[in-house]
N, C-alpha and C positions, 0 to 999 in steps of 0.2 A: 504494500500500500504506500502511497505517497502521498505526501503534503506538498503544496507550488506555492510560494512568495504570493500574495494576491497583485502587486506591483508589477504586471510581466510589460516586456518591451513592447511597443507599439509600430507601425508602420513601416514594417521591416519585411522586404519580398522578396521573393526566391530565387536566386542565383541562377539555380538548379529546375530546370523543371519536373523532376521529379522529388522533390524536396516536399516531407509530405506537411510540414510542422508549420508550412506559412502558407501552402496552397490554399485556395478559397475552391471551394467548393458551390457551385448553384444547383444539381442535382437534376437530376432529366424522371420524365413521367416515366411512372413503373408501368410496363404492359402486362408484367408477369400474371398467370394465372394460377388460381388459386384449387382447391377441391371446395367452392362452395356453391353448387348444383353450376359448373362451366362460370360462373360470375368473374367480369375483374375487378379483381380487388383495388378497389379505391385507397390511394395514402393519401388523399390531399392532394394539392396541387392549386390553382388560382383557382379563385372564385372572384363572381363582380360585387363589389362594395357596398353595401346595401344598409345603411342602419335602420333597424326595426322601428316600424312604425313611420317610416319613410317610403311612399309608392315611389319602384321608380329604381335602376340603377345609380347611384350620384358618381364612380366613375369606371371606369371600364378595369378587365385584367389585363394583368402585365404579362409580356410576352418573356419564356425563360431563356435565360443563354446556354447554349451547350453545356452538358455536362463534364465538371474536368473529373482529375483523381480524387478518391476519398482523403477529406483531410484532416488532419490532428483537433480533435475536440478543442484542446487549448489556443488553437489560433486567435491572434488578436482579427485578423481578418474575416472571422468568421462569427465573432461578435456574440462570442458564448462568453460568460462569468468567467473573469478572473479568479485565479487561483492562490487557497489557502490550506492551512494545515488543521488536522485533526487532533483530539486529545492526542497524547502518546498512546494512550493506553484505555480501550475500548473496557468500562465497566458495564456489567448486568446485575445491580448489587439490587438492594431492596426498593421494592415498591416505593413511589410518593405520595397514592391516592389509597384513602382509607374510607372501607363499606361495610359500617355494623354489620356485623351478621350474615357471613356468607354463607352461601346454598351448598358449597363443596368444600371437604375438609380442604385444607394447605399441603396436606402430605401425602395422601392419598387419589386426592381428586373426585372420590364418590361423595354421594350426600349419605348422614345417618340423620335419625330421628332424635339420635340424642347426644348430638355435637356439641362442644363448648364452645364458644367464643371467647377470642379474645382481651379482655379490657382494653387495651393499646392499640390493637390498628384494626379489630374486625375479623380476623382470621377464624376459621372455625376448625377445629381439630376432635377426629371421629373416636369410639373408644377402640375400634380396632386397630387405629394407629398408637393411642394410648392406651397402654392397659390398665393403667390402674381406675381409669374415669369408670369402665366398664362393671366394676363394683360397689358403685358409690350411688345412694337414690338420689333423684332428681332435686328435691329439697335441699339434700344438703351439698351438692354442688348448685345451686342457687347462691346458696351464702357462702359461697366464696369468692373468689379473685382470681382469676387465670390468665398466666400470660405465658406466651404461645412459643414454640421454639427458635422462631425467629428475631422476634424480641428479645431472647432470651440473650442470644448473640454466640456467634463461635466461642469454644474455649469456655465456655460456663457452664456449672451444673444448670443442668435442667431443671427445676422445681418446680414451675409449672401453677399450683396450687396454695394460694395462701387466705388463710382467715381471721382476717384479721390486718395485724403485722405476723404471727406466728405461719411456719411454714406447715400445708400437711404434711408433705414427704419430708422431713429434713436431710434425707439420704439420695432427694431425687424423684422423678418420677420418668421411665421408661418409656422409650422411640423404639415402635418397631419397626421394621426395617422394609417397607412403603414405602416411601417416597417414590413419587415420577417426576420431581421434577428440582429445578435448583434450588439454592440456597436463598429465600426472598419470595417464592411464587407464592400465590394467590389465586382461586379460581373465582372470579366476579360472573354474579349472575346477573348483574343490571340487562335491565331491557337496551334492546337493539333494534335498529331499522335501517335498513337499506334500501336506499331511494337512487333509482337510474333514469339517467335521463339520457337517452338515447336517440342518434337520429336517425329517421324510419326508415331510411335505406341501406341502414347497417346493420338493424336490430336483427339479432337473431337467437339461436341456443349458444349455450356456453360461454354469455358474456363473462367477465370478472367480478360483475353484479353477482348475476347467477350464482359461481362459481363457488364465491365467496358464501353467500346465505347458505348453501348447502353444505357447507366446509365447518356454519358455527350451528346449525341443528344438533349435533351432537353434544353439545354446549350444555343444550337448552331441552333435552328430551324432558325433562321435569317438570317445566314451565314454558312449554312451545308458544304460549301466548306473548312470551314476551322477547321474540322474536320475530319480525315480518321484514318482507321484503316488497317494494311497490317499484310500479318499472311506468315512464310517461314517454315514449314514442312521441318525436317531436318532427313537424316540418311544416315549418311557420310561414305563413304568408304575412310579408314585410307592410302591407296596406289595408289587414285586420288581425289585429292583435287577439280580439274577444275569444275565439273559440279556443285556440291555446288558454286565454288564461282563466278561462270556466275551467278547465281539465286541473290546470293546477289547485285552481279553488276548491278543488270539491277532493284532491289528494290532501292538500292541506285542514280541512277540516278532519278527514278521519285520522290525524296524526295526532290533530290537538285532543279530540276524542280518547287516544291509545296512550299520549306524554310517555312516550320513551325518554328513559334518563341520556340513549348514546346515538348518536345519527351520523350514517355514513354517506356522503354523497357521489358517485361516480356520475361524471357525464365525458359519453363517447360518443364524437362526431371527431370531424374533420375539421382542417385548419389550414389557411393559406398561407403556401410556402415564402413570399415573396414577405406578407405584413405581419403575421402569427394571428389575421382575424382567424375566428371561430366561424365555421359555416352551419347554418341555419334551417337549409331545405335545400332541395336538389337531390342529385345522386351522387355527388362528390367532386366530381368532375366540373364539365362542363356548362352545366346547366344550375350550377350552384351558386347560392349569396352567401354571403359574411358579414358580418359587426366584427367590432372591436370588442376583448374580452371583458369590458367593464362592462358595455352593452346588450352584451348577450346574455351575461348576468342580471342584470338589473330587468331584461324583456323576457327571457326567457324562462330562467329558474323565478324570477320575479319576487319583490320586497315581502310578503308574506314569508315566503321560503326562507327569506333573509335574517327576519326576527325569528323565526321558526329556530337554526342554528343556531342562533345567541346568545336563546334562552336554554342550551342543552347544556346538560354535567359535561358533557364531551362532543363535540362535534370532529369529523375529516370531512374530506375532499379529494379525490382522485380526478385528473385531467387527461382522461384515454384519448390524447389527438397528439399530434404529428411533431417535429422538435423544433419547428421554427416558433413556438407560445412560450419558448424560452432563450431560443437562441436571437431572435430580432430583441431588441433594446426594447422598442416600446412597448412591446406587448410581453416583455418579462417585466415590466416597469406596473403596465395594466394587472397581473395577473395578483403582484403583489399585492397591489390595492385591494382588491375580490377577497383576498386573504384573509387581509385584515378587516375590511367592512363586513363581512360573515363570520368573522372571529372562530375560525376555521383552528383548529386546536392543531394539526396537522393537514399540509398540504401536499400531492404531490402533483406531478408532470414530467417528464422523460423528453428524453435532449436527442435521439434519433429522427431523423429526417423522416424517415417513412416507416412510421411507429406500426408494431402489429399489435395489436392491441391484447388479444389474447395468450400472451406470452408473456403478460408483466403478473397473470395471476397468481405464480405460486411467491412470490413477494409482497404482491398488494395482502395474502392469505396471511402468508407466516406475520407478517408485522401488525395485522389487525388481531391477528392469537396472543401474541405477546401485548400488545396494549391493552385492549379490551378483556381480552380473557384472563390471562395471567398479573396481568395489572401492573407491566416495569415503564420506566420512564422511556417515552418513545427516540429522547436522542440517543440514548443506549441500544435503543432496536435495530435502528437503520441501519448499519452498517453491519451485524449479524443476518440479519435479513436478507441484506445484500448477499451476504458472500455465501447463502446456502439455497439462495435462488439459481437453480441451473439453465433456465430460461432467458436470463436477464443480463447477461453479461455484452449484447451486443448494444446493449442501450445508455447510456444516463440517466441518473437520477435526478430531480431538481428534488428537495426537498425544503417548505417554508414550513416555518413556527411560527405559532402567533405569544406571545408576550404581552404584557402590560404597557412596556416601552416601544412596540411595533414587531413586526413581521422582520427573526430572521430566516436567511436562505442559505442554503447548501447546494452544494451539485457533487455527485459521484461519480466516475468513471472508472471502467474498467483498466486496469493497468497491468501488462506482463512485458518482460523484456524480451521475447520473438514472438507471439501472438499478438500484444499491442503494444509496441514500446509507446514509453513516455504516452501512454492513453490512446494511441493512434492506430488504424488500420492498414494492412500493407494493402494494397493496389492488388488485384486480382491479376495484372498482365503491365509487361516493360512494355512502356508507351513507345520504345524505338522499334525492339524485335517482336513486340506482340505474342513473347511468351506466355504462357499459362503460369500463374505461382513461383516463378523464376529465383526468387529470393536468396543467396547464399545467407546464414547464420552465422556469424563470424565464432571462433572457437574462444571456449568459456564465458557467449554471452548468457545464457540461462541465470545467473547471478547477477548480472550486472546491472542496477536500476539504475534511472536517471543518470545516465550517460550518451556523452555523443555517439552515434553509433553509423560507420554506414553498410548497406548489405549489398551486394554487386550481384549482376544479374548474373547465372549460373549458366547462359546459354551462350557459347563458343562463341568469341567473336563478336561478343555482343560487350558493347562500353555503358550501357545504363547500370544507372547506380541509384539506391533512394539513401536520405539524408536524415535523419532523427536526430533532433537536437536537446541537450540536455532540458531540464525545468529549473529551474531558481526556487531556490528553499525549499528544496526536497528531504524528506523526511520520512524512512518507511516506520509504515505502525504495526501492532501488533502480529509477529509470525502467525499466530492463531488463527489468523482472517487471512492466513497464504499470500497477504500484498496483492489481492484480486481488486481493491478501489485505491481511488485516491478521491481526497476530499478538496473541493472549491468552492468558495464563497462569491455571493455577489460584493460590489462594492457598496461602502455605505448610503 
């Protein structure tokens, strides 16, 4: 893993045309097809300008330039977040959020009927994990005091039981050997809702929506009511807003009806590669409009929805569309705001050009188990999340916080010293010989991060070379995370 100076050099271009670390990339439309009944698969691409509740185009699409080589996330030409460094040292320690009386023990993960809780943080512990509770009447574990093994702390008797100031046990009281999970978990039963907002020409089976709501049933077999999932299929006409926003109105009443304490929001549609708008209706392509992400917010998800978030114990937000809603300035600049004005607890969005959207769910899954479920602090999550997602390594992460003092951001990339050096992708073929994979590996770079590197094309005769240049203030983190991210900040 790496950390980058957030300071990197600016306006500096390629010698080399194969140089992948300053090349600008504009990206050409994907033709490729997909297995979804012969459909192509839509990534975005332009769409014409259109803000809601505006009849009318106000201005046309832009036409794209050739596509060049793939190039290095960190380019300043490419107008991704500058780069910064991570803790050193990724912790998963205890919980910050405290829920009288949970539905599953702490150590075991099943519910009993005659679970103790903990005085201190809520935790609830079964007698099968304890045995001594299992002898004791209900009465008189009443009148007592319990505080939980986590509390208790490494390295300390366990007592567990006290009435009074005097201890039951004064020699202890016995863990057995249950546990599934670390040292700080929690299994929260707060109610959950998941709300997708989807555009109608993408909607299908196996969203991340989806995916996810079936992923926390298991959670929730005890109390299935306090689990739903609600999906609104959107494709807005720009010059009558109404019928969309009855749809929402009448989704938003049965939530207030239900007051989930956790609400997850995913919306997946498309985004124009050129501005980072959000498109609205069409098929993706050609026939498509966009706003601006403030806008699509404010028309789309709409101010209902908005207080709806603000008022939750917990709120997220997931942004299934394409990587220019972070890569272009303004509409990472916009997204921010969305952020923060939905007090959005955790944000995220993905920094690949032609995002697939169903490929980010075993990470949007594991990080929603560990926050939600097990209850840890979500800056501790993300980058474990990250590096045991197998799906997710060809993408970026953007990830926003929201805080008291504002919204901050993160971005992740994948990073290896011959699959991505320094964050970057090799070129599928030398733009001179039109090799396939041509790449030589120069010997002993497998160890080597954040080093100049160059790799010469391996085809007879052939003088192409690509260029990887070191990063500034590189810093790898924890070996336990195998050095698979490196962490970037936006600027202030």
């Amino acid at each position: 893993m790496a950390r980058v100076n957030k300071h990197s050099a600016a306006g500096m271009r390629p010698s080399n045309p194969l140089d992948l670390l300053v090349e600008k990339t504009k990206g050409k439309k994907n033709t490729a097809r997909k297995m979804n009944g012969g459909k192509l698969k839509s990534t975005g691409g332009t769409a014409t300008h259109c803000p809601l509740g505006i009849p009318g185009p106000v201005s046309t699409s832009v036409e794209l330039s050739p596509a060049g080589a793939p190039a290095l996330p960190q380019s300043s030409q490419d107008s991704v977040l500058p780069a910064v460094v991570l803790p050193k040292k990724v912790r998963t320690g205890r919980p910050s959020s405290v829920q009288p009386g949970d539905l599953w023990c702490s150590l075991c993960g099943n519910g009993h009927a005659s679970s103790v809780t903990c005085s201190k943080c809520g935790r609830s512990n079964c007698p099968g994990c304890i045995p001594e509770l299992a002898g004791m009447e209900k009465e008189e574990l009443d009148s007592c005091t319990y505080e939980c093994p986590t509390c208790c702390g490494r390295r300390n008797i366990f007592y567990g039981l006290w009435k009074g100031d005097a201890l039951v046990f004064p020699q202890g009281m016995t863990i057995a050997n249950t546990a599934k999970g670390d040292h700080g978990v929690r299994y929260k039963s707060s109610s959950v809702i998941v709300l997708e907002f989807i555009m109608a020409s993408v909607a299908g089976k196996g969203t991340p929506a989806l995916a996810l709501h079936v992923e926390l049933q298991g959670f929730f077999s005890q109390n299935p009511q306090d689990l739903k999932y609600r999906c609104i299929p959107f494709n807005v006409d720009p010059s009558n807003l109404e019928p969309h926003r009855e749809k929402v109105a009448r989704v938003v009443n049965l939530l207030n009806r239900e007051n989930f304490d956790q609400a997850i929001l995913i919306v997946h549609t498309h985004s124009d590669k050129e501005r980072g708008d959000l498109m609205y209706c069409g098929d993706g392509n050609t026939t498509s409009q966009s706003t601006g992400i403030s806008d699509f917010f404010e028309k789309v998800i709409g101010p209902d929805l908005r207080e709806y978030f603000q008022s939750r114990k917990y709120s997220m937000m997931v942004l299934a569309a394409c990587g220019s809603v972070v890569r272009v300035p303004a509409a990472r600049k916009e997204l921010r705001e969305v952020a923060n004005s939905f007090k959005f607890a955790d944000t995220f969005a993905f920094s690949e050009a032609d995002l697939d959207p169903y490929r980010i769910t075993p990470f949007i899954t594991e990080f929603v188990m560990n926050v939600l479920v097990t209850g840890r602090p979500s800056k501790d999550t993300v980058p474990a999340a990250l590096s045991l997602s197998s799906t997710l390594h060809y993408t970026g992460v953007v990830h926003l916080q929201w805080t008291e003092t504002g919204v901050e951001m993160e971005r992740f990339e994948r990073v290896h010293p011959t699959a991505r050096p320094n964050g970057g992708r090799f070129p599928l073929q030398c733009k001179i010989c039109n090799a396939y994979r041509p790449w030589v590996v120069p010997k002993a770079t497998k160890k080597r991060y954040n080093i100049k590197q160059v790799f010469k094309c391996g085809t007879k005769k052939c003088s192409g070379f690509l260029v990887v240049r070191r990063l500034k203030g590189y810093r790898p983190l924890p070996d336990r995370l195998d050095k698979i991210f490196a962490a970037l900040i936006s600027p202030p």
